[in-house]
GUKOL-823363 format. One line per field, with one value per residue (C-alpha): residue in one letter; x, y, z. Coordinates in pm, 1 decimal, padded with zeros to 6 digits, always signed. Example, Ala and Ser with C-alpha at 12.3 -4.5 7.8 and 13.67 -1.06 7.14 Angstrom:
2
rest [A	S]
xx [+01230.0	+01367.0]
yy [-00450.0	-00106.0]
zz [+00780.0	+00714.0]
***
This chain:
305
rest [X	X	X	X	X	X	X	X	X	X	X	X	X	X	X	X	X	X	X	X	X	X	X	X	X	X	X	X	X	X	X	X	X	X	X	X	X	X	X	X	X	X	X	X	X	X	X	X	X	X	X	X	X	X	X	X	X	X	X	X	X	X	X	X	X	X	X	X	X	X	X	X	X	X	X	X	X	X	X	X	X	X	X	X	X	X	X	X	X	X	X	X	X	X	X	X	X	X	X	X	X	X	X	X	X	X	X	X	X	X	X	X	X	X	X	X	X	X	X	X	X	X	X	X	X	X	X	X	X	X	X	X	X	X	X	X	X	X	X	X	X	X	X	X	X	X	X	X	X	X	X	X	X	X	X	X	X	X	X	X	X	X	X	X	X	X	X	X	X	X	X	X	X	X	X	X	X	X	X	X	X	X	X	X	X	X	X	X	X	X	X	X	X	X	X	X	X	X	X	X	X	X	X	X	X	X	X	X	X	X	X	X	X	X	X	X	X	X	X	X	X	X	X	X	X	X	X	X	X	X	X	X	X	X	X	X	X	X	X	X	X	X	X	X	X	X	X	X	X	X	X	X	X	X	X	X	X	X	X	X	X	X	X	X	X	X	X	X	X	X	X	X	X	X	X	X	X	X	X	X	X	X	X	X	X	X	X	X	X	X	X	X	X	X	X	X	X	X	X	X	X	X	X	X	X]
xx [+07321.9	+07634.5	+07610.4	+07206.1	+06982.6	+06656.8	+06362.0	+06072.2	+05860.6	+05739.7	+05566.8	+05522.6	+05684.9	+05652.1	+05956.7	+06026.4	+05995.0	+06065.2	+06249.0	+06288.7	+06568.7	+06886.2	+07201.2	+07429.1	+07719.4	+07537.8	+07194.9	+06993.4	+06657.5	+06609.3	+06383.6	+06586.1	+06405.5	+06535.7	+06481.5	+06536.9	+06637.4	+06341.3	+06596.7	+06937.3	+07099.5	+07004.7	+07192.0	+07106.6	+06722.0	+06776.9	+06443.7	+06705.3	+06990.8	+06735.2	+06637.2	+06965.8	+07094.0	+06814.0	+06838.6	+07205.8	+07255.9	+06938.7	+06900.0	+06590.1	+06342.3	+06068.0	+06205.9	+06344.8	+06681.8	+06894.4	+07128.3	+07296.0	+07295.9	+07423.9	+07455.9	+07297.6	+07403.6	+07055.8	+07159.8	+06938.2	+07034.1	+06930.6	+06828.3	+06834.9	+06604.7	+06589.2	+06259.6	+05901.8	+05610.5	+05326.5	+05209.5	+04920.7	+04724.0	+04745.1	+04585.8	+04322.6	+04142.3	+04199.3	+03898.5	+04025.6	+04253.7	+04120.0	+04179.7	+04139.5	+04142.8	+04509.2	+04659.7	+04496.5	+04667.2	+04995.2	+04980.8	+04955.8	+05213.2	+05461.0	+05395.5	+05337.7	+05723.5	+05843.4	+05699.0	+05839.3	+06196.1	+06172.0	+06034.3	+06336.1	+06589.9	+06368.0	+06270.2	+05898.1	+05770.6	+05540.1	+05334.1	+05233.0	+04947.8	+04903.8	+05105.7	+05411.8	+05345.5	+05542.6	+05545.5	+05867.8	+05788.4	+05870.7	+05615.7	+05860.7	+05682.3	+05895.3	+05802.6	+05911.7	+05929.5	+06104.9	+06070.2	+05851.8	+06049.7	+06198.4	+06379.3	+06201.2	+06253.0	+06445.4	+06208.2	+06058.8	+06142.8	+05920.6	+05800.9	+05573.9	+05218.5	+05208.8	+05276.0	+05071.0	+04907.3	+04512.4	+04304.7	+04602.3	+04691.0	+04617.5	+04357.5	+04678.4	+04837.0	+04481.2	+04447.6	+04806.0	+05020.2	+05411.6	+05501.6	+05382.4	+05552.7	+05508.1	+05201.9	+05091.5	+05248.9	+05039.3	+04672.3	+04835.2	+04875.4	+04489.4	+04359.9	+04522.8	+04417.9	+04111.1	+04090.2	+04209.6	+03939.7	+03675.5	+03859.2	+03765.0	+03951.1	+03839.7	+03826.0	+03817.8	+03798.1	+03708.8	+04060.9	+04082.9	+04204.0	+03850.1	+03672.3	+03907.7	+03858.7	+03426.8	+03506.3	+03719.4	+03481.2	+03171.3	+03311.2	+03488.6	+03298.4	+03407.3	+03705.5	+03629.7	+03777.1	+03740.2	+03861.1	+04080.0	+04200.0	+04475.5	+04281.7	+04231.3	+04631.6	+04608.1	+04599.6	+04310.0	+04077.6	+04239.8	+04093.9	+03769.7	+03610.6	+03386.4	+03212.0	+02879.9	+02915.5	+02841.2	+02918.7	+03126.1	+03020.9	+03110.0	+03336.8	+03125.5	+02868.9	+03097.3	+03339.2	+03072.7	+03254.7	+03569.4	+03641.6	+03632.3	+04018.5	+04068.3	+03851.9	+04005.5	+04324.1	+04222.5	+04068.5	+04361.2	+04579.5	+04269.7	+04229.5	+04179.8	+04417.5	+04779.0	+04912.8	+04653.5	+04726.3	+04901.0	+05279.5	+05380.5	+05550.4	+05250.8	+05029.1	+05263.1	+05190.6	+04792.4	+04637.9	+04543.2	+04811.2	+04814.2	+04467.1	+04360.7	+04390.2	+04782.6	+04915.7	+04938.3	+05312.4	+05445.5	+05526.1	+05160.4	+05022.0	+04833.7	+04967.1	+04794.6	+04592.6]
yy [+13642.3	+13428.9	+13506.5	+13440.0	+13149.3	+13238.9	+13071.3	+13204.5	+13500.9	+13701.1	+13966.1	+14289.8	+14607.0	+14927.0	+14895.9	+14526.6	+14190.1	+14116.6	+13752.1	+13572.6	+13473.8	+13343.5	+13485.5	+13203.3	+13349.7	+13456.8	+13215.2	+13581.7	+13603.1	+13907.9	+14013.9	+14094.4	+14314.0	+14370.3	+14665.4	+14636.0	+14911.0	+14988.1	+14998.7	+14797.0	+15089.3	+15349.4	+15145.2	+15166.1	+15245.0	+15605.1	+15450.5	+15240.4	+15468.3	+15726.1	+15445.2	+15333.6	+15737.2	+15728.5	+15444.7	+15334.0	+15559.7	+15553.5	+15359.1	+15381.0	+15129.2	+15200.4	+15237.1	+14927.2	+14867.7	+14838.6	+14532.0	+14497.0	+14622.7	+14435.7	+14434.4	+14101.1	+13938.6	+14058.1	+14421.3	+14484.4	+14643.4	+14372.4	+14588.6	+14359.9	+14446.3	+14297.4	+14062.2	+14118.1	+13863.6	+14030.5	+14391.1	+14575.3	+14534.1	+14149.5	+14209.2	+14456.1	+14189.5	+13938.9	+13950.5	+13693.7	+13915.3	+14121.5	+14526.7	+14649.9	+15056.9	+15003.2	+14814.2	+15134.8	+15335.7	+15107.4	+15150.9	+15509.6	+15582.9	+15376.4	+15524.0	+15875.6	+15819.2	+15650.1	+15963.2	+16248.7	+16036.9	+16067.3	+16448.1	+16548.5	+16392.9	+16625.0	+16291.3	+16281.2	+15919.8	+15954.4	+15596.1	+15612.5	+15278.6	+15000.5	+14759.3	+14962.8	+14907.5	+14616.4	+14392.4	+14177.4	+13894.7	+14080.5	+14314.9	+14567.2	+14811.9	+14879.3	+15169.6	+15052.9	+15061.0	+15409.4	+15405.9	+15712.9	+15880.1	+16200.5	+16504.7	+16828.2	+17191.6	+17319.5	+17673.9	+17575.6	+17249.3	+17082.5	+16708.5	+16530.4	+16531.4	+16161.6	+15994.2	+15838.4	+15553.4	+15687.8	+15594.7	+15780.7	+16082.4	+16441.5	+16665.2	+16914.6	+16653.7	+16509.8	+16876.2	+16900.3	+17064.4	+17051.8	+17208.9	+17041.2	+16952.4	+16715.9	+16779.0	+16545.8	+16236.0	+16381.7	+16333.0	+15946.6	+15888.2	+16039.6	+15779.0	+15501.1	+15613.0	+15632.3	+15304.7	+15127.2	+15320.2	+15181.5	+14849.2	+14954.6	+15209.3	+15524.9	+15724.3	+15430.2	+15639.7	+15490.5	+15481.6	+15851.0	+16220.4	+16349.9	+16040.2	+16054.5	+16415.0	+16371.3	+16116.1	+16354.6	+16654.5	+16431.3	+16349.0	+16709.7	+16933.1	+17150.5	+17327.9	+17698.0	+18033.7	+17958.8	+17574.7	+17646.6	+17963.0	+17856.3	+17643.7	+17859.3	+17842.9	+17464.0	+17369.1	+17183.3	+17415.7	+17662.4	+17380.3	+17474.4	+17227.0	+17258.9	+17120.2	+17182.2	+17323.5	+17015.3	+17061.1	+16843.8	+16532.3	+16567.6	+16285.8	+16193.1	+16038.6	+15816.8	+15723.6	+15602.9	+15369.5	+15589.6	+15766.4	+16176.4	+16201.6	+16004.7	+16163.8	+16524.1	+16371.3	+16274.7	+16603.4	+16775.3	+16570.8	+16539.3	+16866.0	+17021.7	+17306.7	+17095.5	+17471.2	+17347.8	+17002.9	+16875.5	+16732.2	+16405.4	+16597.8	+16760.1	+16444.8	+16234.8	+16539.2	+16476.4	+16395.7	+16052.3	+15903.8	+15968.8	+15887.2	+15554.4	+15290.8	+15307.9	+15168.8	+14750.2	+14688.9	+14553.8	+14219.3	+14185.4	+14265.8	+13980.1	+13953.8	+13635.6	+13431.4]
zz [+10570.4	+10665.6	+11060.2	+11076.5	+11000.6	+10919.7	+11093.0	+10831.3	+10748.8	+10956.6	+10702.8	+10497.7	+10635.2	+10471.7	+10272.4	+10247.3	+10339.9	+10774.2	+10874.7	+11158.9	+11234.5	+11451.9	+11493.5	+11520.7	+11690.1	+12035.4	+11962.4	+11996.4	+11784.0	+11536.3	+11259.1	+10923.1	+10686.1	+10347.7	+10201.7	+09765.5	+09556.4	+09331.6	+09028.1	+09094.9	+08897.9	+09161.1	+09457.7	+09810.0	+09865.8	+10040.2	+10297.3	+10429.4	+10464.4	+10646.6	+10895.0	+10944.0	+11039.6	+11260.2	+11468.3	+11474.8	+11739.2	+11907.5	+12244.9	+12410.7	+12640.0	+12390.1	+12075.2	+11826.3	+11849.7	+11540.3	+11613.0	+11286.4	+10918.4	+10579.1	+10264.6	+10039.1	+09688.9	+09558.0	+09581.0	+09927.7	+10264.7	+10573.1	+10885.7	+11168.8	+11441.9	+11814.3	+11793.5	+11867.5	+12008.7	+11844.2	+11855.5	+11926.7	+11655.4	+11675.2	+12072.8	+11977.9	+11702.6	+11936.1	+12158.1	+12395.1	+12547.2	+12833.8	+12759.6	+13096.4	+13179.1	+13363.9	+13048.8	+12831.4	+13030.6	+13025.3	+12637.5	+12555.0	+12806.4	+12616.4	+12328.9	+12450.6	+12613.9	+12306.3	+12079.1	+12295.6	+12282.7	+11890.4	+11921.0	+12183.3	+11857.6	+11619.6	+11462.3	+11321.7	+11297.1	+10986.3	+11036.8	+11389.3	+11413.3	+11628.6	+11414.2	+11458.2	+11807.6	+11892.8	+12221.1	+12359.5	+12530.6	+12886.3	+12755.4	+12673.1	+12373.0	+12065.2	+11882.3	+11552.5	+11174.6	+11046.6	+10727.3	+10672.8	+10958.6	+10870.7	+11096.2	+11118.8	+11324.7	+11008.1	+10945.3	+10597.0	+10557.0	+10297.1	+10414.3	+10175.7	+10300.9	+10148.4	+10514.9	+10804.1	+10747.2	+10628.9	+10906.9	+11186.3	+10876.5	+11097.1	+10874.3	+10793.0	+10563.4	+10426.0	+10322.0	+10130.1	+10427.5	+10269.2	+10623.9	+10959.3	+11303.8	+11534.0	+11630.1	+11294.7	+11523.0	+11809.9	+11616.3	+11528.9	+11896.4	+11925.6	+11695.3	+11857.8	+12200.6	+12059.4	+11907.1	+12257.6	+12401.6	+12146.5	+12063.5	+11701.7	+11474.6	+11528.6	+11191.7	+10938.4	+10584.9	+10259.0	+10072.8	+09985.0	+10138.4	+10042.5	+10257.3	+10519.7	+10608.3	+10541.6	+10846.8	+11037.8	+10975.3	+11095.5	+11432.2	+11484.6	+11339.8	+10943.7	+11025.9	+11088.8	+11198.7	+11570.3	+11542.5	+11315.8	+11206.6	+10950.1	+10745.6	+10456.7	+10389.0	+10304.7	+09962.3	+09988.1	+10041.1	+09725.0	+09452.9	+09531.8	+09771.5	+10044.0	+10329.0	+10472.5	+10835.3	+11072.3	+11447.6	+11643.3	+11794.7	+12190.8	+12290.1	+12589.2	+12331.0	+12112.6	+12431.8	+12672.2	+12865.0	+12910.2	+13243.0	+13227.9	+13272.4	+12987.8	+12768.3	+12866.7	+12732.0	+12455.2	+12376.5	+12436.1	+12177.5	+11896.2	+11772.4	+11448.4	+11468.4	+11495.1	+11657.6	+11950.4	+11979.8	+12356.9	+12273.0	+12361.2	+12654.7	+12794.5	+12751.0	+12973.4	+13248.5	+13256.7	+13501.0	+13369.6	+13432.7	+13817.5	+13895.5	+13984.4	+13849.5	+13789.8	+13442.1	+13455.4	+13525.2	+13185.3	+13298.5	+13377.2	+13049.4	+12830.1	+12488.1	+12401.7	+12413.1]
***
């Protein structure tokens, strides 16, 4: 910590504690978080060392930009990020701020540009969610925190369906999938469009799998051989639990105030079957994002206020 002075706390990450603070050399503000081993006698916390592979190399207008890494007395790894003015959680509570169409718009293409980035490097974000959605004072969006973030395209490769932060987690993983692709970011981005849409989140579960996909299977309908043919392969479904057959709510009901085009997208990236879901790729072709009214130019954006 010799070359920064920290300023004060800025919160809880997924893996440790975030800092403001100052690098003195060049005066530029950064957020340190420090990541602990869980036992000193195991060393580096491997969470780090993943995020650290992943971003050192990684320069992109939309994705966090690792500016430094070190080692502390306390036997934790400092990852020192550029700095953030809030994120989008912070401006969806905040009723204040006007959420216009154009700024929707503005958002999910950030995101959708930041996600196919990530999906081009094979690199599956894992905890997709407004918080992770940060905002630079220019209005820049930072996709950040990788700490669940893992590679994937590897045939077989066996990723822990304990990711995604509940209320964003794609019904695959809620249902025990060990192999799943990027189309499990792809329903994240869904629920955050979603929740923009709605200024609410979208699928808010009661702190279990189970609940979580009861709230899933209300709005979409119980998964099925036409909507979804591989279900039956999950492990989920092999313990012996079932659902009674509901059909699926049409979007046009719950999204009232959202313009057709909008809802079409949104369609295309929520669906049950992940083998059906649009990638962040084909999203960012839509049509949405050419009809009127254009995305709100970044520097135009109201992060607080």
């Amino acid at each position: 910590m010799d070359n920064y002075k920290t300023i004060k706390a800025l919160g809880q990450g997924t893996w440790g504690v975030v800092y403001m603070a100052e690098q003195k050399d060049t005066g530029l503000i950064v957020a340190i978080k420090k990541i602990k081993a869980k036992k000193q006698e195991e060393g580096v916390d491997f969470t780090a060392v993943r995020e650290i592979k992943l971003l050192r190399d990684f320069r992109h207008e939309n994705i966090i930009r690792l500016v430094d890494v070190f080692a502390t007395p306390d036997m934790a790894v400092a990852l020192v990020y550029e700095c953030a003015h809030t994120d989008l959680e912070k401006i969806l509570k905040n009723l204040s701020i006007p959420l216009s169409m154009a700024d929707i718009k503005q958002h999910i293409r950030t995101l959708l540009v930041a996600v196919a980035a990530c999906h081009e490097r094979w690199i599956l974000h894992r905890d997709l969610k407004p918080d992770n959605m940060l905002f630079l004072k220019d209005g820049t969006m930072k996709l950040a925190d990788f700490g669940l973030a893992r590679l994937y395209g590897t045939p077989k490769t066996h990723l822990s369906p304990q990711a995604i932060t509940l209320w964003y987690k794609p019904p695959e993983l809620l249902m025990g999938a060990y192999e799943y692709s990027s189309a499990a970011d792809m329903w994240s981005v869904g629920c955050i469009f979603a929740e923009l849409l709605l200024r609410r989140p979208f699928l808010p579960g009661q702190n279990s799998d189970i609940a979580q996909l009861d709230k899933i299977f209300t709005v979409f309908g119980t998964p099925n051989e036409t909507n979804w043919p591989d279900y039956n392969t999950l492990p989920l479904p092999c313990r012996g639990l079932t659902w009674d057959s509901v059909p699926a709510i049409p979007f046009d009901e719950i999204f009232t105030a959202a313009p057709k085009d909008a809802i079409s997208l949104l369609r295309s990236i929520m669906v049950l079957d992940p083998n059906n879901r649009f990638s962040a790729s084909q999203a960012l072709s839509h049509p949405y994002f050419t009809i009127d009214p254009p995305p709100t130019p970044k520097e135009n954006l109201i992060l607080s206020s």
